[in-house]
C-alpha positions in Angstrom: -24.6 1.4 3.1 -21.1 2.4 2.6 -18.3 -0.1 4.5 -15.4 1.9 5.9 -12.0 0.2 6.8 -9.9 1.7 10.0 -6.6 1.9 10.6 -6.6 -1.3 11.5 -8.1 -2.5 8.7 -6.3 -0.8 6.5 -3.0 -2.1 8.6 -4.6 -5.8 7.5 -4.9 -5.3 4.3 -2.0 -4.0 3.3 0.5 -5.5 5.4 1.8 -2.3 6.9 1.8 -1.7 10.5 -0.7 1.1 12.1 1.9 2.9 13.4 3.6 3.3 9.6 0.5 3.9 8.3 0.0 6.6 10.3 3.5 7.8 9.7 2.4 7.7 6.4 -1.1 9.9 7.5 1.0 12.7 9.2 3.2 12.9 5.8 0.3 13.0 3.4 1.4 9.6 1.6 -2.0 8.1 3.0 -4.6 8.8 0.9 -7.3 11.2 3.1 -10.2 9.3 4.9 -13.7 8.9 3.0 -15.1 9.4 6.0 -15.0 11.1 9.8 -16.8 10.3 12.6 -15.5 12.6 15.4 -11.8 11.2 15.7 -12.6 7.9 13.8 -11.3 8.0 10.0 -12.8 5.8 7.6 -11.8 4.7 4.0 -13.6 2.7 1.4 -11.9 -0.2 0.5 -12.2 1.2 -3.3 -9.6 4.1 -2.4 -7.2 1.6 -0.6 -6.8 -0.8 -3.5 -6.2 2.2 -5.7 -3.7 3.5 -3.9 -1.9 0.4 -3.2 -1.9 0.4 -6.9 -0.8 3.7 -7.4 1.5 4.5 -4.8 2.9 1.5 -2.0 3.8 -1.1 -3.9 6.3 0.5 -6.0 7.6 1.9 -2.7 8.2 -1.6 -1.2 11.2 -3.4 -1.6 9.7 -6.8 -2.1 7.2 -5.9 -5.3 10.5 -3.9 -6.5 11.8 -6.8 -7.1 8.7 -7.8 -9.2 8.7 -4.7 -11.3 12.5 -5.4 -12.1 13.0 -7.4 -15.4 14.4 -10.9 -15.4 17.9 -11.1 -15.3 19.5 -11.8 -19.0 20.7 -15.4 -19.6 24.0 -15.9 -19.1 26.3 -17.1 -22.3 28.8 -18.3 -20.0 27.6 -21.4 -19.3 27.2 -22.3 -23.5 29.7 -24.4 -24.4 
């Protein structure tokens, strides 16, 4: 039996707010529910984790950071 994650869920595990997320729904940037139940969406956690992959955390600031490289050394403090 498949597990589905709501909005809520989704809000958890990501650490987004519902209300950005569905921000996010209305502009296409979430990734379309796996499943409907009359106004209930659903997704797998499967599709979640590849689209936090994929897509949010090169969006948010603090894994930018993370994906920048390390600062070179600096020579000014060789002596």
């Amino acid at each position: 039996m498949n597990r589905y994650l709501s909005l809520g869920d989704v809000a958890v595990r990501t650490g987004l707010t519902v209300n950005t997320l569905k921000g996010y729904a209305r502009k296409g940037i979430l990734p379309a529910p796996d499943a409907t139940i009359g106004s209930h969406r659903g997704w797998r956690k499967e599709t979640i984790d590849r689209w936090l992959r994929t897509r949010l955390h090169a969006d948010r600031p603090a894994y930018q950071d993370r994906l920048k490289p390390p600062p070179s050394p600096s020579l000014q403090n060789v002596t």
